[in-house]
PQR file with spaces between the fields and no chain letter, atoms N, CA, C, O and H, PARSE charges and radii, in Angstrom:
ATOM       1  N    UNK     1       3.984    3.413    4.627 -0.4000 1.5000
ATOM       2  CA   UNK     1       4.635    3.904    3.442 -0.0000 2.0000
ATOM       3  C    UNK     1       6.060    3.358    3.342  0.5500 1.7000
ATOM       4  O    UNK     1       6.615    3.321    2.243 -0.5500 1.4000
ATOM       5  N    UNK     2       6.572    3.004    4.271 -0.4000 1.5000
ATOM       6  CA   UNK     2       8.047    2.761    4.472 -0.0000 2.0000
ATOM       7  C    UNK     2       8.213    1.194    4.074  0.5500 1.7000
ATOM       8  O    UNK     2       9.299    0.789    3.660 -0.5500 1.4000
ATOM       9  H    UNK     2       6.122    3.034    5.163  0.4000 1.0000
ATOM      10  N    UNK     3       7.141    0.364    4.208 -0.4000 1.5000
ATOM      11  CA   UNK     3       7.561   -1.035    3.559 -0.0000 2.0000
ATOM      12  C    UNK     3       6.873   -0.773    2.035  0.5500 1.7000
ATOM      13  O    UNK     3       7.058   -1.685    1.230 -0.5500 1.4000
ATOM      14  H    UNK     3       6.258    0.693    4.545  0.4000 1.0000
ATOM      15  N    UNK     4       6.285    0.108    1.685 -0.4000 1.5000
ATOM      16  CA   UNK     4       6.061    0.179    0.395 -0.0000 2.0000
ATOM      17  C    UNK     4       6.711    0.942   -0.583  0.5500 1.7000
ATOM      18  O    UNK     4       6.543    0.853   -1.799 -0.5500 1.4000
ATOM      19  H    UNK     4       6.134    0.849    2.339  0.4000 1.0000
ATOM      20  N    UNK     5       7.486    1.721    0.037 -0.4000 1.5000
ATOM      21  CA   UNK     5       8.612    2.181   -0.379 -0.0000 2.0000
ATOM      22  C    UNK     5       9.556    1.489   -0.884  0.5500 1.7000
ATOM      23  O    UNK     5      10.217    1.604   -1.916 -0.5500 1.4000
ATOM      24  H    UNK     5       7.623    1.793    1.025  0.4000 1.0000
ATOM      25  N    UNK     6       9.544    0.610    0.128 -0.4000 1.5000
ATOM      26  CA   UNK     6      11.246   -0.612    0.122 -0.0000 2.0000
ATOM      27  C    UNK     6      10.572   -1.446   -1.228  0.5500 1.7000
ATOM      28  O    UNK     6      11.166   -2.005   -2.151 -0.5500 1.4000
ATOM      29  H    UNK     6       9.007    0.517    0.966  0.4000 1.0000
ATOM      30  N    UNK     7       9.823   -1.376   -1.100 -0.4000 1.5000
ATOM      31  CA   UNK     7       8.880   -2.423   -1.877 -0.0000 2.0000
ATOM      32  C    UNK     7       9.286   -2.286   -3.697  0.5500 1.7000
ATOM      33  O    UNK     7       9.530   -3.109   -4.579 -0.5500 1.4000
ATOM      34  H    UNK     7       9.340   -0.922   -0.351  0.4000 1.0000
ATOM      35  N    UNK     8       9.170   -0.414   -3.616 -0.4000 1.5000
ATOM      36  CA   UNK     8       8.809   -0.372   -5.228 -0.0000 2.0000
ATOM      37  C    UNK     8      10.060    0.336   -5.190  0.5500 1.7000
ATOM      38  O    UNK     8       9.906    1.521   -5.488 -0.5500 1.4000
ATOM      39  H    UNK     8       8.972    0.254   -2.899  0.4000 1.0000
ATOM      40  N    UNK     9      11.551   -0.066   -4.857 -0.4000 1.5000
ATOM      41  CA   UNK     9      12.631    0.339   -4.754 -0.0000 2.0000
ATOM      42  C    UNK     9      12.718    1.870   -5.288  0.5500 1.7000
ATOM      43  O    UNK     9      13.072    2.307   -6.383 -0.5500 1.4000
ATOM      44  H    UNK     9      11.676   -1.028   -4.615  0.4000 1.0000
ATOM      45  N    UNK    10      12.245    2.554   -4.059 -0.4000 1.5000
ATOM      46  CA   UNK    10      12.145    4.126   -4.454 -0.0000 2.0000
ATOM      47  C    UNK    10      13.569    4.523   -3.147  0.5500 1.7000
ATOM      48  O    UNK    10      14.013    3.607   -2.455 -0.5500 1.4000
ATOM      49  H    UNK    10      11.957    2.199   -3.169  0.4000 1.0000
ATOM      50  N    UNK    11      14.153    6.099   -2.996 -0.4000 1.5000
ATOM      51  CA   UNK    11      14.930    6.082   -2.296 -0.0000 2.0000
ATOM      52  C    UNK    11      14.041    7.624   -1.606  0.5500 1.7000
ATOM      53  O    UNK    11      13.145    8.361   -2.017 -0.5500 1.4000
ATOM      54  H    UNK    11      13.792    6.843   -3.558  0.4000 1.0000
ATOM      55  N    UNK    12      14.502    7.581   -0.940 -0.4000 1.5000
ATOM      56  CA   UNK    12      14.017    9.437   -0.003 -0.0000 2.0000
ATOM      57  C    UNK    12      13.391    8.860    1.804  0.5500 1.7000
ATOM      58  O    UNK    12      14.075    7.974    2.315 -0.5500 1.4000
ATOM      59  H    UNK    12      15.229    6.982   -0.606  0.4000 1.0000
ATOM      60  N    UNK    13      12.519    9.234    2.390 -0.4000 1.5000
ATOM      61  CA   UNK    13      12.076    9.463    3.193 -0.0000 2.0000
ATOM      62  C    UNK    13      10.426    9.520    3.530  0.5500 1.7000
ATOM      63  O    UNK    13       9.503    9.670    2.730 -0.5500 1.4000
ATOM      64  H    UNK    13      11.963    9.954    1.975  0.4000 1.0000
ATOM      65  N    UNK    14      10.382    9.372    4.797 -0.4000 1.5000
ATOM      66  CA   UNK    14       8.992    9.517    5.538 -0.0000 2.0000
ATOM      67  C    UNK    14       8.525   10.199    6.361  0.5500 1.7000
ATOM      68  O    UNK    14       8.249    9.197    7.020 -0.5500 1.4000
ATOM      69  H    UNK    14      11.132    9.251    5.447  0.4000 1.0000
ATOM      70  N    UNK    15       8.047   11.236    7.160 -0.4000 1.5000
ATOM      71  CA   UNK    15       8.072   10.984    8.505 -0.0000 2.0000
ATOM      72  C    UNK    15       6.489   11.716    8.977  0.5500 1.7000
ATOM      73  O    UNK    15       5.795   12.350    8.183 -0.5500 1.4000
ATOM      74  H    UNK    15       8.271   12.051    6.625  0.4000 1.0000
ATOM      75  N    UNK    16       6.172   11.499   10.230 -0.4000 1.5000
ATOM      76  CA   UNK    16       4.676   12.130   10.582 -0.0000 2.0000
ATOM      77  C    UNK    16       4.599   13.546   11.083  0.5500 1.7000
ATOM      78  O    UNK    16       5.402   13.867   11.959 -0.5500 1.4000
ATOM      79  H    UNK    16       6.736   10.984   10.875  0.4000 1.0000
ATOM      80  N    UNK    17       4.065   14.097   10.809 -0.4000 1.5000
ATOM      81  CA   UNK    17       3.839   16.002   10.972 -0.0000 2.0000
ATOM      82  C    UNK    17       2.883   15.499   12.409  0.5500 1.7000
ATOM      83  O    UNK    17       2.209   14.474   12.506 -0.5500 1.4000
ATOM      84  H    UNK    17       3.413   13.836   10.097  0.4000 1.0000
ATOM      85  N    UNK    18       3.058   16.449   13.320 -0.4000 1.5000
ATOM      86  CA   UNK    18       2.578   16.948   14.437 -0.0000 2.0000
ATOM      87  C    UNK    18       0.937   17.182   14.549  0.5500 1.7000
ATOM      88  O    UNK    18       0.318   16.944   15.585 -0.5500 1.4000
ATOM      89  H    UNK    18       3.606   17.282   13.241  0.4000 1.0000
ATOM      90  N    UNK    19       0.425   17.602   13.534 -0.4000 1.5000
ATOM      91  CA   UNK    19      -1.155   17.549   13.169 -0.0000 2.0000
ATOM      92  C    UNK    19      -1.737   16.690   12.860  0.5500 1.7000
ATOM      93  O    UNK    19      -2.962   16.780   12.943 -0.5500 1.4000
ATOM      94  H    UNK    19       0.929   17.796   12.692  0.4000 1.0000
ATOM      95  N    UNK    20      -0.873   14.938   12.146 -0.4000 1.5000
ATOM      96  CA   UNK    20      -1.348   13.682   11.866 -0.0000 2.0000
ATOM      97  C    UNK    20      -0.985   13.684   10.468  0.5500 1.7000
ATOM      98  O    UNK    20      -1.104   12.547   10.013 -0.5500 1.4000
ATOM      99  H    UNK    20       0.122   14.865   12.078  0.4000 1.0000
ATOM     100  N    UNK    21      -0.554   14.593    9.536 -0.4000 1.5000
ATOM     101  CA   UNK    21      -0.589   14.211    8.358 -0.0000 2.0000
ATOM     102  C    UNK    21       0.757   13.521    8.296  0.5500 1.7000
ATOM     103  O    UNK    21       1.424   13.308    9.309 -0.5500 1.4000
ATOM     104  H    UNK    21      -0.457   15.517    9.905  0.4000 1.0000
ATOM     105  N    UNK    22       1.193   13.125    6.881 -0.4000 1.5000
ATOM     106  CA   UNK    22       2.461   12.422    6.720 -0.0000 2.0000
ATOM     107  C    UNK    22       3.123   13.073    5.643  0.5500 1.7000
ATOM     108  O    UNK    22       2.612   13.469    4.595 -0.5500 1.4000
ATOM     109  H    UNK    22       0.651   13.299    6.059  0.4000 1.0000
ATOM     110  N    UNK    23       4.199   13.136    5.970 -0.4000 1.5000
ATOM     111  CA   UNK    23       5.093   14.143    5.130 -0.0000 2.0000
ATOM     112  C    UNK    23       6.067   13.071    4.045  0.5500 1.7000
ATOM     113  O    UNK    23       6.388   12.294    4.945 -0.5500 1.4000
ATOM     114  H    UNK    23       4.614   12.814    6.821  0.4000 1.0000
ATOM     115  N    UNK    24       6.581   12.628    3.106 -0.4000 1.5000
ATOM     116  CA   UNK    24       7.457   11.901    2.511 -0.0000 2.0000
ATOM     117  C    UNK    24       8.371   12.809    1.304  0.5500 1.7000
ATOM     118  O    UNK    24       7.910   13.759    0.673 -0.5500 1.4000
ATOM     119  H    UNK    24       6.320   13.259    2.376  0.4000 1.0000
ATOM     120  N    UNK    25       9.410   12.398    1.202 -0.4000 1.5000
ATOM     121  CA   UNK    25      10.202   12.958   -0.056 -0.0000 2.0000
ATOM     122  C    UNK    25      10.463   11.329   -0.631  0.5500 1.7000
ATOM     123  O    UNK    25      10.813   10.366    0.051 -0.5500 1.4000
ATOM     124  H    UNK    25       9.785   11.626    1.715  0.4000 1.0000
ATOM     125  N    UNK    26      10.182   11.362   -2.055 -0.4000 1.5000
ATOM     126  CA   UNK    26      10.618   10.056   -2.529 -0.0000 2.0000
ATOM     127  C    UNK    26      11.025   10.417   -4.284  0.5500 1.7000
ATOM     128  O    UNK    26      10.414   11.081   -5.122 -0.5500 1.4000
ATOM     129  H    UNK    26       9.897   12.144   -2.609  0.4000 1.0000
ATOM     130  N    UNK    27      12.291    9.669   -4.355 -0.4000 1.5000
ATOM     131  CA   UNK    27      12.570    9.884   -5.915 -0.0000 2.0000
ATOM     132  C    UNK    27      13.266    8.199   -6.156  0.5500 1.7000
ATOM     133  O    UNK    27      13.784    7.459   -5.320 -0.5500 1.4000
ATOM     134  H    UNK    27      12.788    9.129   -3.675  0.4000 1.0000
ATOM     135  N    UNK    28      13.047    8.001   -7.518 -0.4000 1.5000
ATOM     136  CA   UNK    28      13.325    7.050   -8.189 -0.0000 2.0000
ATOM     137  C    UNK    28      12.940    6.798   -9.355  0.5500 1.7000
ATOM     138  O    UNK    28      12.841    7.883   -9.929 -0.5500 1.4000
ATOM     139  H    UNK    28      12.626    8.602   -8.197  0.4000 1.0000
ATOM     140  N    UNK    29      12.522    5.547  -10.381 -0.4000 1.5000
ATOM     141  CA   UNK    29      12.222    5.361  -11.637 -0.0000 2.0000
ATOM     142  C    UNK    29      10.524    5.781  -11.682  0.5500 1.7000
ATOM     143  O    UNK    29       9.612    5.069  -11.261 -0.5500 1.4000
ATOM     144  H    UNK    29      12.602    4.666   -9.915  0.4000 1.0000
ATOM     145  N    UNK    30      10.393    7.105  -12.300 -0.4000 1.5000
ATOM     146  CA   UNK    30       9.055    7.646  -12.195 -0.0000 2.0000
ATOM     147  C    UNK    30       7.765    6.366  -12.098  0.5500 1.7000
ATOM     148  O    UNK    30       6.668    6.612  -11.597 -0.5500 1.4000
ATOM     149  H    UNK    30      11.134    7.683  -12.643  0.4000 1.0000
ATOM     150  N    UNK    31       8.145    4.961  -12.685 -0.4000 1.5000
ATOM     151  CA   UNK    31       7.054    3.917  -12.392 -0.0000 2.0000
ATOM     152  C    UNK    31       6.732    3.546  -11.115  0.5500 1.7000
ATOM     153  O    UNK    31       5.648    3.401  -10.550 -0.5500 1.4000
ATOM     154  H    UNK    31       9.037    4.761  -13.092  0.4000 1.0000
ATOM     155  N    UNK    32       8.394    3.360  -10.596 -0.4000 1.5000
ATOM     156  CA   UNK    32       7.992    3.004   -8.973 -0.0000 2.0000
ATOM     157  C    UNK    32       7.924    4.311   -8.103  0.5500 1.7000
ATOM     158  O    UNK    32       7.476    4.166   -6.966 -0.5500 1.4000
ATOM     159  H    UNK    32       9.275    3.478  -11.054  0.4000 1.0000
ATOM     160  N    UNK    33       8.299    5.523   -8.479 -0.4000 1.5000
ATOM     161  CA   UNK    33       7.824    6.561   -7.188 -0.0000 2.0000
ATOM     162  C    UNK    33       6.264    7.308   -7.191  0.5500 1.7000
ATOM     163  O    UNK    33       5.668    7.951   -6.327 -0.5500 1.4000
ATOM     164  H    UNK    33       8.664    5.641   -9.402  0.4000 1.0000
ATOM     165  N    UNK    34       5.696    6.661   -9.422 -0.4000 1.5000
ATOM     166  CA   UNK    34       4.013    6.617   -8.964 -0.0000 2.0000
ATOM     167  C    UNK    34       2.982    5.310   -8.936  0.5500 1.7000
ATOM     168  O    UNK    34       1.889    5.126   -9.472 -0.5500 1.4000
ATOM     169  H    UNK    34       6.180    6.139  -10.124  0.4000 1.0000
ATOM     170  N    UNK    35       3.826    4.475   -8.060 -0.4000 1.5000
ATOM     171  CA   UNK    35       3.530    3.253   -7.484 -0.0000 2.0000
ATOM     172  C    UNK    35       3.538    3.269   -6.249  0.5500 1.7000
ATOM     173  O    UNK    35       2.660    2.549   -5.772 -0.5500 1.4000
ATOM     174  H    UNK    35       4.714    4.625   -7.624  0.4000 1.0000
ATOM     175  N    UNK    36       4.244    3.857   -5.424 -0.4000 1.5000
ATOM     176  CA   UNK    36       4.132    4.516   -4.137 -0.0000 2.0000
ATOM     177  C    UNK    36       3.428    5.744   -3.528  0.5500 1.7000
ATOM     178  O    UNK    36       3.276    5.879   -2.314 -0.5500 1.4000
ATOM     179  H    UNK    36       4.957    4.441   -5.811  0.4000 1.0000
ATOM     180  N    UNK    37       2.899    6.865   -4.695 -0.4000 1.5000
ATOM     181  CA   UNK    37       1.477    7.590   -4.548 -0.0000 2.0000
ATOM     182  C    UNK    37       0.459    6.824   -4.904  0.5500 1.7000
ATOM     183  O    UNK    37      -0.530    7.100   -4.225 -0.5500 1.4000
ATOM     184  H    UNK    37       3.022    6.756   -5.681  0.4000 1.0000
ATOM     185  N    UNK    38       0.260    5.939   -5.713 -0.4000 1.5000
ATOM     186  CA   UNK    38      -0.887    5.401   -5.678 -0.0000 2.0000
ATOM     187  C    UNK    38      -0.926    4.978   -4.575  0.5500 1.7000
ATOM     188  O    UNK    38      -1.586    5.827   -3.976 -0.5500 1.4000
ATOM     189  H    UNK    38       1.064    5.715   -6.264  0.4000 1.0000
ATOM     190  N    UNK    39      -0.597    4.045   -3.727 -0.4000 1.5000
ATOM     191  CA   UNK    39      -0.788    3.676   -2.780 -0.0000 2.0000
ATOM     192  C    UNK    39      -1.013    4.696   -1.603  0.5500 1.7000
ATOM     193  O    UNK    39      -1.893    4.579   -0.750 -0.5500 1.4000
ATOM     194  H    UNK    39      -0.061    3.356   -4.214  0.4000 1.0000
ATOM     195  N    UNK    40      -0.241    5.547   -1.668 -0.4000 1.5000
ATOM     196  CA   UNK    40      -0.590    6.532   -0.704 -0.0000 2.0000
ATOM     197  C    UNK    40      -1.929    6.721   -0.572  0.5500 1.7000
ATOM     198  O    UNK    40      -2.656    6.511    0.399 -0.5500 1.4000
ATOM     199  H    UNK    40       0.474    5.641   -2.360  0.4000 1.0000
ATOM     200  N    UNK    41      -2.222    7.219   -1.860 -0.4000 1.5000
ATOM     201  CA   UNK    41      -3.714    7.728   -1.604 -0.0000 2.0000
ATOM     202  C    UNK    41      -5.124    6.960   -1.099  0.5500 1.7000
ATOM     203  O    UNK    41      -6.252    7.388   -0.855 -0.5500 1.4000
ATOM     204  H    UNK    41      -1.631    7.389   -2.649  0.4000 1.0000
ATOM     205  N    UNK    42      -4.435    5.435   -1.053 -0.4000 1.5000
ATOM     206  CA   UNK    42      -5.187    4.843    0.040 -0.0000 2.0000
ATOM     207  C    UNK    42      -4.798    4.624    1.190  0.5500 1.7000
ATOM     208  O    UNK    42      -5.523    4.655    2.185 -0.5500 1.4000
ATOM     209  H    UNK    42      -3.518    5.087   -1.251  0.4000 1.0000
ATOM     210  N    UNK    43      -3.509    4.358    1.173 -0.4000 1.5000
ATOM     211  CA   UNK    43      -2.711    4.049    2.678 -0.0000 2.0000
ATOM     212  C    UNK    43      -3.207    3.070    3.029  0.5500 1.7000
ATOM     213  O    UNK    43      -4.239    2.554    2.600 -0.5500 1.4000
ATOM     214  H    UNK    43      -2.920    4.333    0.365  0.4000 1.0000
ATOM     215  N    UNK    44      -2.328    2.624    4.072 -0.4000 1.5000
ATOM     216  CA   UNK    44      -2.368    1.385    5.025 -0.0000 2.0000
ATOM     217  C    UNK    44      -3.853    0.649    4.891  0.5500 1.7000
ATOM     218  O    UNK    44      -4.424    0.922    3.835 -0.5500 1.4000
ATOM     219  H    UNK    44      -1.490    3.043    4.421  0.4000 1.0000
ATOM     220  N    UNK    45      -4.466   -0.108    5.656 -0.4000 1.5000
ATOM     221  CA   UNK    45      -5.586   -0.873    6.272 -0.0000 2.0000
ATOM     222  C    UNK    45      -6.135    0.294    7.591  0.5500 1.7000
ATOM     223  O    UNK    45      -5.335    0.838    8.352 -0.5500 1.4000
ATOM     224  H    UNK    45      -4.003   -0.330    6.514  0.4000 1.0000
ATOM     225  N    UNK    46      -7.237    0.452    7.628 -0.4000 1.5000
ATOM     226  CA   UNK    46      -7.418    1.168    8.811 -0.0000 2.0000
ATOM     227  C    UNK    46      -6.970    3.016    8.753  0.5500 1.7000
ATOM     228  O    UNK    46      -7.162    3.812    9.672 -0.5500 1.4000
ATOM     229  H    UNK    46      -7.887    0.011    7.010  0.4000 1.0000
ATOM     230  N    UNK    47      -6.453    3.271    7.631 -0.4000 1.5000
ATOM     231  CA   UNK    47      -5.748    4.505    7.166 -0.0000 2.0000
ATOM     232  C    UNK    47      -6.973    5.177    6.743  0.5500 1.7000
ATOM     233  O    UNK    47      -7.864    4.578    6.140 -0.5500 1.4000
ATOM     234  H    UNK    47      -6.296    2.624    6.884  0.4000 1.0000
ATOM     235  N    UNK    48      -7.054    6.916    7.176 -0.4000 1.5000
ATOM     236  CA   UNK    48      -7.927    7.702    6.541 -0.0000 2.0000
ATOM     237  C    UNK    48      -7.187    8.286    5.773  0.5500 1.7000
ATOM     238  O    UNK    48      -6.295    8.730    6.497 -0.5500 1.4000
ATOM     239  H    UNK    48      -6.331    7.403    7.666  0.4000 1.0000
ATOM     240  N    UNK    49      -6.979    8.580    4.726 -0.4000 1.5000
ATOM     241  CA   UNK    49      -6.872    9.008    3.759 -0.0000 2.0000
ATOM     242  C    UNK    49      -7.599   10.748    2.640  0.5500 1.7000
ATOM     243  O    UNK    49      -8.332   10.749    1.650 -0.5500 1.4000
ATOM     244  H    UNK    49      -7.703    8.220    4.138  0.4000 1.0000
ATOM     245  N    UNK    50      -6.953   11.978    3.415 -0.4000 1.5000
ATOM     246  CA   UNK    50      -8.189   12.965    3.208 -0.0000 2.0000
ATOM     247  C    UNK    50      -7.671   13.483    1.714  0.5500 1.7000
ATOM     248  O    UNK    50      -8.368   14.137    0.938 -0.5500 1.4000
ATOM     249  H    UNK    50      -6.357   11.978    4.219  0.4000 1.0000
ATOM     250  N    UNK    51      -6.573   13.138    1.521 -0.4000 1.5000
ATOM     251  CA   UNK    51      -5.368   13.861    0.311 -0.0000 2.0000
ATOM     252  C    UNK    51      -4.832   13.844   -0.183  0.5500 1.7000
ATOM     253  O    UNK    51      -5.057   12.654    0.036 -0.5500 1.4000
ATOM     254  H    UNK    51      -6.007   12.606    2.151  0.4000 1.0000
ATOM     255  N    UNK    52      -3.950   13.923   -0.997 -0.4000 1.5000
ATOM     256  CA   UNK    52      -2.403   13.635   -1.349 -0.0000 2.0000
ATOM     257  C    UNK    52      -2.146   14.614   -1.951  0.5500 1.7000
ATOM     258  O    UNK    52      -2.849   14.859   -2.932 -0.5500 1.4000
ATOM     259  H    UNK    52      -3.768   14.890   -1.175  0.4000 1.0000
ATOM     260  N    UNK    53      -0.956   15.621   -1.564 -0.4000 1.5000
ATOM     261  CA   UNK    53      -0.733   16.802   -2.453 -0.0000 2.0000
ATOM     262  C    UNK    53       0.818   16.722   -3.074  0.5500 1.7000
ATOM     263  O    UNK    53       1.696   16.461   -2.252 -0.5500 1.4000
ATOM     264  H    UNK    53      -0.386   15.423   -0.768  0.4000 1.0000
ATOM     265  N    UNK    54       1.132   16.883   -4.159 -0.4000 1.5000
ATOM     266  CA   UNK    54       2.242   16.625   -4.423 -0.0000 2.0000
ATOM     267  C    UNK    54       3.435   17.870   -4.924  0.5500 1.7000
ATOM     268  O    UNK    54       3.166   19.070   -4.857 -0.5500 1.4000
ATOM     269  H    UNK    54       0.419   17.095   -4.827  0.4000 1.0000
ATOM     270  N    UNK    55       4.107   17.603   -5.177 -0.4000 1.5000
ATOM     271  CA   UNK    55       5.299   19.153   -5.555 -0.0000 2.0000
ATOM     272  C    UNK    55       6.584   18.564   -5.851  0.5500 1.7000
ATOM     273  O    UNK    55       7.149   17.781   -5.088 -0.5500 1.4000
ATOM     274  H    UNK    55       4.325   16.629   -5.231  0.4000 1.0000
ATOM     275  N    UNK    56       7.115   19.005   -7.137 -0.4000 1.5000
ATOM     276  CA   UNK    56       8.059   18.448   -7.675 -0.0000 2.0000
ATOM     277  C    UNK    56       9.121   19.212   -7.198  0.5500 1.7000
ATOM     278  O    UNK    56       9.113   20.426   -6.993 -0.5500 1.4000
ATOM     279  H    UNK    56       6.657   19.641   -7.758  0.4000 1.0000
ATOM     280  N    UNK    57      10.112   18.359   -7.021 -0.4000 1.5000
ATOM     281  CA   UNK    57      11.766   19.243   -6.108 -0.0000 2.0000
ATOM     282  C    UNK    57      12.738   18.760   -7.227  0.5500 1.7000
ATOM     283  O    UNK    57      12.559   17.947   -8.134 -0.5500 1.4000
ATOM     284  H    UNK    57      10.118   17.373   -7.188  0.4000 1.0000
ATOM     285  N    UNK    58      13.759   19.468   -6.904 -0.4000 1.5000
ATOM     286  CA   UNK    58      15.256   18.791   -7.419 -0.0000 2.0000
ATOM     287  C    UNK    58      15.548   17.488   -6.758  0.5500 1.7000
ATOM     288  O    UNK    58      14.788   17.225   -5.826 -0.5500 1.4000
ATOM     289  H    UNK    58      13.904   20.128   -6.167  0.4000 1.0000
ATOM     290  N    UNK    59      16.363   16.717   -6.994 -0.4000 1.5000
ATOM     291  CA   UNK    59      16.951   15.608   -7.255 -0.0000 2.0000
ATOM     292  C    UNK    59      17.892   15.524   -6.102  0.5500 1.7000
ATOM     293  O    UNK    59      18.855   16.273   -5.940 -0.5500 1.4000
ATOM     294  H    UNK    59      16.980   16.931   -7.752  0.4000 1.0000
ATOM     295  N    UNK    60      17.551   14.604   -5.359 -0.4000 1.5000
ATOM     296  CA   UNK    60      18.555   14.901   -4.038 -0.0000 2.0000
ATOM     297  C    UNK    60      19.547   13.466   -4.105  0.5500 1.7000
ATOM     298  O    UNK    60      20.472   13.368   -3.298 -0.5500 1.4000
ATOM     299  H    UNK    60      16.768   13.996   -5.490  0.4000 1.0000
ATOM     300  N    UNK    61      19.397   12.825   -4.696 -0.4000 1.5000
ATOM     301  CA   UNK    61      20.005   11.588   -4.729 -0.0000 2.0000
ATOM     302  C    UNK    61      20.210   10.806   -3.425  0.5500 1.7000
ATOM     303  O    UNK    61      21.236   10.411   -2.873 -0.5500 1.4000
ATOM     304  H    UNK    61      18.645   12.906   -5.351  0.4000 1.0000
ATOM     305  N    UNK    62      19.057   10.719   -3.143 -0.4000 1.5000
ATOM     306  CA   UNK    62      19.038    9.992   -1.781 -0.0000 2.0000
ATOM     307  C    UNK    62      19.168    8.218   -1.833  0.5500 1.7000
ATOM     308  O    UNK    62      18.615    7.414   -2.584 -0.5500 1.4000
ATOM     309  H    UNK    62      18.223   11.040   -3.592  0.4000 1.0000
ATOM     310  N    UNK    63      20.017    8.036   -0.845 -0.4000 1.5000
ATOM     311  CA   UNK    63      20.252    6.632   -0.546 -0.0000 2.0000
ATOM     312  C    UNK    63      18.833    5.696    0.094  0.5500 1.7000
ATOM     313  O    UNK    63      18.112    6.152    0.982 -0.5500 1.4000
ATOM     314  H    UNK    63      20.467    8.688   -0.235  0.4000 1.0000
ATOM     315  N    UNK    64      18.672    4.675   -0.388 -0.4000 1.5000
ATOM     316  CA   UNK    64      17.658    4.014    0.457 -0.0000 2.0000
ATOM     317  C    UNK    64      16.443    4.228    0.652  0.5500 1.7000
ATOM     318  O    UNK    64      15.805    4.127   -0.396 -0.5500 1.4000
ATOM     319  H    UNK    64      19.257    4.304   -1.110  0.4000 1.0000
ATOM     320  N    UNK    65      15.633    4.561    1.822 -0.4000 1.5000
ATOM     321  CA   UNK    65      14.635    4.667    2.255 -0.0000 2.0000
ATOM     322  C    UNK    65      14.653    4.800    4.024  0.5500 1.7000
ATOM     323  O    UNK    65      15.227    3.954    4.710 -0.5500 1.4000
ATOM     324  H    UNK    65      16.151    4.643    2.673  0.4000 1.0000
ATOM     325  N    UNK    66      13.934    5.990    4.618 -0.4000 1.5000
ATOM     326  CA   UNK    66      14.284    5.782    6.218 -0.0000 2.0000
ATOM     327  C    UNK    66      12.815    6.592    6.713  0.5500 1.7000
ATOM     328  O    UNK    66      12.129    7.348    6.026 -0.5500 1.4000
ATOM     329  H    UNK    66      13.467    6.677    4.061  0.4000 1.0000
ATOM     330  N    UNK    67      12.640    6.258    7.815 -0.4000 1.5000
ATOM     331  CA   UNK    67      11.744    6.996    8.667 -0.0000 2.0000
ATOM     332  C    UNK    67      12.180    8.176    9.219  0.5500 1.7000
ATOM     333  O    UNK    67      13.050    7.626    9.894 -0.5500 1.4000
ATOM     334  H    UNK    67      13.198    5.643    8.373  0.4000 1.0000
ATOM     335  N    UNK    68      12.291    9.203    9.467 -0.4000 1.5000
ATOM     336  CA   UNK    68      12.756   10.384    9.989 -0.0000 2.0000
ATOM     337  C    UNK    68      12.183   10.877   11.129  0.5500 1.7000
ATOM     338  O    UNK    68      11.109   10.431   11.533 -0.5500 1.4000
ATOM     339  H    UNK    68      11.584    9.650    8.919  0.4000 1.0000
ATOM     340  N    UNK    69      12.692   11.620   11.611 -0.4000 1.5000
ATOM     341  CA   UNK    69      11.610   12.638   12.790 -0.0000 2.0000
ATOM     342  C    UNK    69      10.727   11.959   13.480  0.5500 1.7000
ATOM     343  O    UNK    69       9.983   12.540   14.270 -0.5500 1.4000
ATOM     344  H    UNK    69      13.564   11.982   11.284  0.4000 1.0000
């Protein structure tokens, strides 16, 4: 998610939950941050894929893109 992130110049975060799922916060130009769920919902090569649940937040104005946790 993190080179596809960089990819569709979105800014927020990534990181992996303890049970296997993947957690992300991402905001940017609504084209490229649902250019980066689409992709999610297939993920990587080799990626299972059971979900994608989404939830709209406030606006954090995040810099960049990073891996977390």
């Amino acid at each position: 998610m993190y080179e596809e992130a960089r990819r569709s110049d979105v800014s927020g975060w990534v990181r992996n939950v303890a049970d296997g799922s993947v957690e992300a916060f991402i905001e940017g130009d609504e084209s490229d941050v649902e250019a980066v769920i689409a992709w999610a919902k297939h993920g990587p090569p080799r990626a299972r894929v059971d979900s994608v649940r989404m939830e709209k937040s406030p606006t954090r104005n995040a810099r960049g893109f990073m891996v977390v946790g």
